[in-house]
C-alpha positions as CSV (number, residue, x, y, z in Angstrom):
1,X,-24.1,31.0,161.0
2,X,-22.9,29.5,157.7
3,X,-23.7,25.7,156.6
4,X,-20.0,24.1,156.6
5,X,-20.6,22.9,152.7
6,X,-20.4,27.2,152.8
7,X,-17.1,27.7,154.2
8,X,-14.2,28.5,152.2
9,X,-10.0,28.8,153.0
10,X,-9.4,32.4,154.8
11,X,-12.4,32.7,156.6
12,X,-12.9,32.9,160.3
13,X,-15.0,30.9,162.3
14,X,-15.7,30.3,166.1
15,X,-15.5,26.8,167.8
16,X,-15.9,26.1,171.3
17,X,-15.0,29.5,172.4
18,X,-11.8,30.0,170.6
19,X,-11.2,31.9,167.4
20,X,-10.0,30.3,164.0
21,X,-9.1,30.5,160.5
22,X,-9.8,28.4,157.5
23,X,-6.5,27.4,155.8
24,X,-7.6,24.2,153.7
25,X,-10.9,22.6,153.2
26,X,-11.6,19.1,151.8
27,X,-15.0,18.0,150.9
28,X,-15.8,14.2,151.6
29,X,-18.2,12.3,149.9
30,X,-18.0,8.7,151.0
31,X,-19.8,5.6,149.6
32,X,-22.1,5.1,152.1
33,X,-23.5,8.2,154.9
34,X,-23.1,11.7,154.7
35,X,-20.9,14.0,153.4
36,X,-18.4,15.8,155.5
37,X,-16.3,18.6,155.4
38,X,-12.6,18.7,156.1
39,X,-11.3,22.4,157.6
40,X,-7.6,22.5,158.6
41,X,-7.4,25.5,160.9
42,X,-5.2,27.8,162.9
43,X,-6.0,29.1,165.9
44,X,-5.6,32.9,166.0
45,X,-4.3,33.2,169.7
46,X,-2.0,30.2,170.3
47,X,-0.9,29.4,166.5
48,X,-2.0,26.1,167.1
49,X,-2.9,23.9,163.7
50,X,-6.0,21.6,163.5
51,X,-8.1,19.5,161.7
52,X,-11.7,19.2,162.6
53,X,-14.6,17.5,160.8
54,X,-18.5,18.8,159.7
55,X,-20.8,17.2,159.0
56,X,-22.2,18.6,155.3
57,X,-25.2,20.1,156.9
58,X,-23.9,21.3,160.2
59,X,-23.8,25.0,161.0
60,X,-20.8,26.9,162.1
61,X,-21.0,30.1,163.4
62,X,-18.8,32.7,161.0
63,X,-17.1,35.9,162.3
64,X,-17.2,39.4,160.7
65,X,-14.0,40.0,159.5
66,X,-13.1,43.3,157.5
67,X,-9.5,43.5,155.7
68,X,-7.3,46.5,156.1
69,X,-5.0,47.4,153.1
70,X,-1.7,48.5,155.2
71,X,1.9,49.2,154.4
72,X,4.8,48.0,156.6
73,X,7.0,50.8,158.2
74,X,9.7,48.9,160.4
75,X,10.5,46.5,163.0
76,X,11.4,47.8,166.2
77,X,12.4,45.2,169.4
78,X,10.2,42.6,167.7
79,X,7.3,44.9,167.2
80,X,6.5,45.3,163.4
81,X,4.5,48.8,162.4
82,X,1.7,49.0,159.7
83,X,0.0,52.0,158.8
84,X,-3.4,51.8,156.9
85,X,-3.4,53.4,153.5
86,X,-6.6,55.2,153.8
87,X,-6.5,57.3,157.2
88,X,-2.4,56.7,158.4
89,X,-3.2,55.6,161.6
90,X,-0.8,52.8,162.7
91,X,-0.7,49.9,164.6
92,X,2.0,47.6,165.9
93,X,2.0,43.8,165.2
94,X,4.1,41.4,167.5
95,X,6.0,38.8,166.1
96,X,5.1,36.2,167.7
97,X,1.7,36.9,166.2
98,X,2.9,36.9,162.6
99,X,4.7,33.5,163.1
100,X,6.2,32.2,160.0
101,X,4.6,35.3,158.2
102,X,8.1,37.3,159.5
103,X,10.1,35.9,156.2
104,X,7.7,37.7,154.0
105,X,7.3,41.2,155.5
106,X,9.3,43.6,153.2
107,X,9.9,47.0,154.2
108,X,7.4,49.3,152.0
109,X,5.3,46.2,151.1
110,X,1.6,46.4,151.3
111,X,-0.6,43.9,152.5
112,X,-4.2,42.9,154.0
113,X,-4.6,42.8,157.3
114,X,-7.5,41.1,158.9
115,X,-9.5,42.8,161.9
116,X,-11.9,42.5,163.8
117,X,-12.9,45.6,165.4
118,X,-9.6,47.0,165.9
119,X,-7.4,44.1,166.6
120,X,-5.1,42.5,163.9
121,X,-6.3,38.4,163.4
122,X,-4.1,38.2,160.5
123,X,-1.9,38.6,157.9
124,X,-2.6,37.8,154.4
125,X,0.5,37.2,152.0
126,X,0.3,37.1,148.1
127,X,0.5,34.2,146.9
128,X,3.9,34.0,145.6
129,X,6.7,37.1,146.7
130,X,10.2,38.0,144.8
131,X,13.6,37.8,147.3
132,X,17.1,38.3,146.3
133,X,19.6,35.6,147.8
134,X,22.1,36.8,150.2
135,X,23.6,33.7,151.2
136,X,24.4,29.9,149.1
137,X,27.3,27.5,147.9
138,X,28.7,28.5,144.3
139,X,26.6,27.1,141.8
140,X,27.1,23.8,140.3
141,X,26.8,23.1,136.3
142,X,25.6,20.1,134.4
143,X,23.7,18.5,137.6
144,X,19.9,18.4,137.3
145,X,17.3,17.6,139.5
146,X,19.1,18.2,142.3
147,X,19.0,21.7,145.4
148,X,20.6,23.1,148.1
149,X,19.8,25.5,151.0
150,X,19.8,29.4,150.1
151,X,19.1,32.4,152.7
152,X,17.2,34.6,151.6
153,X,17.3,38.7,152.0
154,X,14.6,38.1,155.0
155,X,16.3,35.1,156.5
156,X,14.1,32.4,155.3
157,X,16.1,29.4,154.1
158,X,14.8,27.6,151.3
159,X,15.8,25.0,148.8
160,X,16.9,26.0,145.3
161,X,18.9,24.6,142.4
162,X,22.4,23.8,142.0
163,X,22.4,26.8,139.6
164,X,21.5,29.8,141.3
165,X,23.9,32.4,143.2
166,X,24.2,34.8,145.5
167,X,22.6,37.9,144.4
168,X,20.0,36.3,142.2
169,X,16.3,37.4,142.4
170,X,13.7,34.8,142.9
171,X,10.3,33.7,143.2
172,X,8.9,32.0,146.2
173,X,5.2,30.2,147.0
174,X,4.3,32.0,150.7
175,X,2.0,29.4,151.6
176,X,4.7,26.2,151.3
177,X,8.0,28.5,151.6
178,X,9.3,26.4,148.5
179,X,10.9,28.0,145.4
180,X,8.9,28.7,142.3
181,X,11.3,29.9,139.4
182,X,13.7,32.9,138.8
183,X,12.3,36.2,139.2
184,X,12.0,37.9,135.5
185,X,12.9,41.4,136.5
């Protein structure tokens, strides 16, 4: 059990049965009362977002989580393969379980993996990942200020400016999907 002044984004908790992680706290201090805290959550099993309220003194029971470093083989039928780096034993991943996490999983690519005992809660991205643009209108000179959509190598679609083309490298923020600047590379 953790007080929820304790909490903080990326950790797992368990409320009213069902299994959840942390994406974005908000601590409240109003005028008058107590202070609360603000969790936005996911829902490991469904996907399902929510925001719930605690008060600052409530507990909330925590859940052991241990992170997995693990490499991403292929993606087979919908199925994506990881293998750990330490002991190469491999487990498979549906997509329907990595939701929106699917644009950022490059072949090759390491990344934590949370568990808990031996099945995968989630995916943790890097803050900000390098893609090259496969797909976009030619660019546009002397407009500023101003985007249009680009596909990227994995299929996201993004907005980016007027003056970037097909075959360009660039940067992109993993938690809002948005662009971020060229890649320097």
């Amino acid at each position: 059990m953790t007080v929820a002044t304790q909490l903080q984004s990326g950790q797992y908790i368990t409320l009213k049965g069902n299994l959840y992680k942390i994406t974005n706290l908000t601590h409240i201090t109003p005028g008058k009362g107590n202070a609360i805290v603000q969790a936005e959550m996911r829902d490991v099993n469904s996907g399902v977002k929510t925001n719930t309220r605690f008060r600052s003194a409530e507990d909330v029971e925590t859940v052991e989580v241990r992170t997995r470093r693990m490499q991403f083989l292929y993606e087979d039928s919908g199925v994506f393969h990881f293998m750990d780096q330490e002991t190469y034993e491999q487990i498979e991943v549906q997509k329907d379980f990595l939701a929106d996490s699917i644009y950022f999983i490059q072949p090759e690519q390491i990344y934590d993996i949370a568990m808990q005992e031996e099945k995968p809660l989630g995916i943790d991205l890097p803050a900000r990942m390098t893609f090259q643009i496969t797909e976009t209108t030619p660019p546009e000179k002397g407009v500023q200020g101003k985007t249009k959509p680009a596909t990227l190598e994995t299929g996201l679609v993004v907005k980016v400016p007027l003056f970037l083309e097909e075959g360009e490298r660039i940067v992109i923020n993993t938690s809002s999907q948005e662009y971020v600047e060229r890649a320097k590379d």
